[in-house]
N, C-alpha and C positions, 0 to 999 in steps of 0.2 A: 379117667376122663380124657379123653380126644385133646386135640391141641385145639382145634377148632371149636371144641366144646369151651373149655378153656379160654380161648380166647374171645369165645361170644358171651361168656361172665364178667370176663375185664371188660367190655363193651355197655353190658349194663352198668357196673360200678363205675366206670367212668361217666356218664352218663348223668349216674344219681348222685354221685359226689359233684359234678357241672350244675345242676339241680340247687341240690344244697349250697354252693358256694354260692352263685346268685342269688340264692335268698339270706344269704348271711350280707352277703354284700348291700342288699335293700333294707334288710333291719339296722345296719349300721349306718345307712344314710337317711333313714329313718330316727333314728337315735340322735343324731348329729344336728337335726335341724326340722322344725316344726312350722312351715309357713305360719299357721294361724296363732301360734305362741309366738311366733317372729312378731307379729303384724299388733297383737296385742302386747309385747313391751314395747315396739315402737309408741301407739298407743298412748299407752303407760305413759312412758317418756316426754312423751309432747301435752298431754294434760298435766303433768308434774310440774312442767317448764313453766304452763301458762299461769296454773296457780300460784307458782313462788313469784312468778313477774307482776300476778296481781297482787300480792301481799307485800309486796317490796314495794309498790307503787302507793297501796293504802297506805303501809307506814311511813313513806317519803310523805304523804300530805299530812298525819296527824303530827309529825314533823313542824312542819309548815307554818299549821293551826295554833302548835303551841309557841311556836314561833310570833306569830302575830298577837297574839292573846297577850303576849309578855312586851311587847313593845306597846301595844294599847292601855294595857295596866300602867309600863312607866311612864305613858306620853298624859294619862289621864291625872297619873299621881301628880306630875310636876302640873299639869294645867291647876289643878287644883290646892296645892299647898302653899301660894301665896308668893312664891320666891320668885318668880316671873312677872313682871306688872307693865312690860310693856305692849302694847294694845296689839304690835301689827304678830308680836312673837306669839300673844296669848291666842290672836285668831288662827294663825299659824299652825299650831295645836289644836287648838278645836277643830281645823280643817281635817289634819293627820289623825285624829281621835276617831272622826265620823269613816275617814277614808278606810281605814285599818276596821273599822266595824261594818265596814260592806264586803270589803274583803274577806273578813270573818266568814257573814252569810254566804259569800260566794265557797268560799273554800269548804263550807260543811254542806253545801249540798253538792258540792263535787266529792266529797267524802262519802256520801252517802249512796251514790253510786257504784265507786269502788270497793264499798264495804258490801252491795251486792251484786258485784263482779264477782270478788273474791269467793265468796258464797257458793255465788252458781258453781262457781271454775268447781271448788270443792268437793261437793257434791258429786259434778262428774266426775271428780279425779278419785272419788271414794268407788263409784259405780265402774271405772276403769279399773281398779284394782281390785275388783272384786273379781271382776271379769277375769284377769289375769290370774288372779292367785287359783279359780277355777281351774283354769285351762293349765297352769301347773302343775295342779294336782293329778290332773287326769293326765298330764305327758308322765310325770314320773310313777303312775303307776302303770302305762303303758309299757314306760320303759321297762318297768321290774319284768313284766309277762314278757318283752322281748327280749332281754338277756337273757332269761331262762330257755328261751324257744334257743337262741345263736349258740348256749352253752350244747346243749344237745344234740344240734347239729354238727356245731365241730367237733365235738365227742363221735359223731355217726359220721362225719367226713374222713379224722381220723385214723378208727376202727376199717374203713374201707379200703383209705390209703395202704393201710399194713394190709389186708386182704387183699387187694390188688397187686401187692409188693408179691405175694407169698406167689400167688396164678400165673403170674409172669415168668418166671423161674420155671414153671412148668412148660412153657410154649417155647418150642424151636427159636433161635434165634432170626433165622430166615423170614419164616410164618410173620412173629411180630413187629420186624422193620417193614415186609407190606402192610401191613395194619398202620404203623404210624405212618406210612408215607400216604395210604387211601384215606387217613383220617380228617385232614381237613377240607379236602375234595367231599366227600360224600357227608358235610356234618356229622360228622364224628358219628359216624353209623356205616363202617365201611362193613360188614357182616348183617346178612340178613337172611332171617328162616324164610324154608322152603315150607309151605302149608298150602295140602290141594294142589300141587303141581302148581303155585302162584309163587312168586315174591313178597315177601309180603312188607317189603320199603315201598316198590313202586307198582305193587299190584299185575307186574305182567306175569300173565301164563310161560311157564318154558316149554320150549321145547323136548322131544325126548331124547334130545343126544345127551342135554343136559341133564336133564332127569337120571338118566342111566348112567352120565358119571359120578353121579350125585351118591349114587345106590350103590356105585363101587368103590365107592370112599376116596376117589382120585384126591389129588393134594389141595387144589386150589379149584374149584369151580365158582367162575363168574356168572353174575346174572346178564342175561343177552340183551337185556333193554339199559338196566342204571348200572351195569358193572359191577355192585357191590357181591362180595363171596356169598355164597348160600351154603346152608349147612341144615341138613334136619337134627329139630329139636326130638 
């Protein structure tokens, strides 16, 4: 093999390994982060919040309730057990008895409320996690099919790497430092076949001085419009 042959191999293996590492580079930031699994434990998290804060709120009132219930109980028992007998103490009590039993109704229909607050929140926070446990399932089995795709690839980047190591070794030392030096200049396509007397990076026709050193295997022939070496395949 030519050196130019040679080094129009290394050209595509570099190329396909550029290739493959970009997409290994996508599947791991693909792996790494899921807007719409993002968007649904946030989600998640904020219906979770609402529901414990309702259920924290319903048990601070059943709290309350039985809190009231129990001072109506003892405010009733004494009104009624006899040991009280003066008139303004005994009103006093019947006043605290009726107050504490409005309060009662008030506070069990603000219970009742909360009790279907908590409900609703519930419900959605079941339908939120539904949703999520979903979209979990389908990222990690996503992810299984993307590990295997990034294993294989690095396996084939690899495999390449050492096959580009080996081709290297064949090509002059001269030859390949203009290769790496035309390499970033011409996106890494500093070699380009001649097809039809064309170029075929920027599609111009050459001329035939070029053509004809082309044919005599001279050492380096550029192309007269993008500069990159031409070589027939």
């Amino acid at each position: 093999m030519s050196d130019l042959l040679a080094l129009y191999h290394v050209q595509e293996l570099e190329l396909d390994i550029i290739a493959r590492t970009e997409r290994i580079k996508s599947i791991n930031a693909e792996m790494a982060g899921d807007a719409a699994l993002e968007e649904a434990r946030a989600n998640f998290a904020a219906a979770q919040a609402a529901h414990q804060d309702a259920a924290k709120r319903a048990t601070e009132h059943e709290h309350e309730i039985r809190a009231v219930v129990e001072k109506r109980s003892n405010s009733e028992t004494t009104l009624y057990s006899g040991a009280v007998t003066n008139p303004k103490e005994l009103q006093d009590l019947q006043m605290e008895v009726e107050a504490l039993s409005r309060r009662k109704l008030t506070l069990d229909d603000e219970m009742l409320h909360l009790i279907l607050e908590r409900d609703d929140l519930g419900e959605q926070l079941s339908a939120v996690q539904a949703s999520l446990d979903e979209l979990t399932e389908a990222r990690e089995e996503a992810n299984i099919e993307l590990q295997e795709e990034k294993d294989t690839l690095t396996t084939a980047v690899n495999n390449m790497l050492a096959e580009r190591k080996s081709q290297v070794a064949e090509i002059s030392p001269d030859l390949f430092r203009t290769y790496i030096r035309m390499r970033a200049p011409k996106a890494n396509r500093p070699l380009a076949a001649l097809r039809d007397n064309a170029c075929t990076s920027c599609g111009i026709e050459q001329n035939i001085v070029v053509i004809n050193a082309i044919s005599r295997n001279d050492d380096i022939v550029h192309c007269q419009n993008c500069g990159r070496i031409l070589l027939r395949l």
